[in-house]
Steps between C-alpha positions, in 0.01 A plus 500: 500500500552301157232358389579162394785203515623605162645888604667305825801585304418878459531581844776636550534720207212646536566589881820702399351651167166631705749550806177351714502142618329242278387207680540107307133345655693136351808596730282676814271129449877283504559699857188534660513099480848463584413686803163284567703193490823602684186618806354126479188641380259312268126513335260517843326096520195615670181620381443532117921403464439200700569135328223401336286218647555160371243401260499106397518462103222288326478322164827486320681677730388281811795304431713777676372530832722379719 
């Protein structure tokens, strides 16, 4: 496993010089959420992922609560 975005490009090289597979983590990241997405899946909204709770803004802010 490289281990960083800038040796994404190495990858293949170095799988056929060391003649062992060498795994791109930016690539195996790219696919992993490819795959996330095409399953409809998405960041859990309950517990500590839930949407925060609405909070009114004060002083020079208040002007934006809606």
């Amino acid at each position: 496993m490289l281990g960083c975005g800038g040796m994404a490009d190495l990858a293949r090289e170095l799988t056929q010089e060391l003649g062992i597979p060498v795994i791109d983590g930016v690539s195996a990241a790219v696919k992993m959420i490819e795959s996330l997405h095409a399953l409809g899946l998405s960041t859990s909204k309950h517990g500590d992922l839930d949407f925060p709770l609405v909070k009114p803004l004060s002083g020079m802010f208040g002007s934006f609560n809606g």
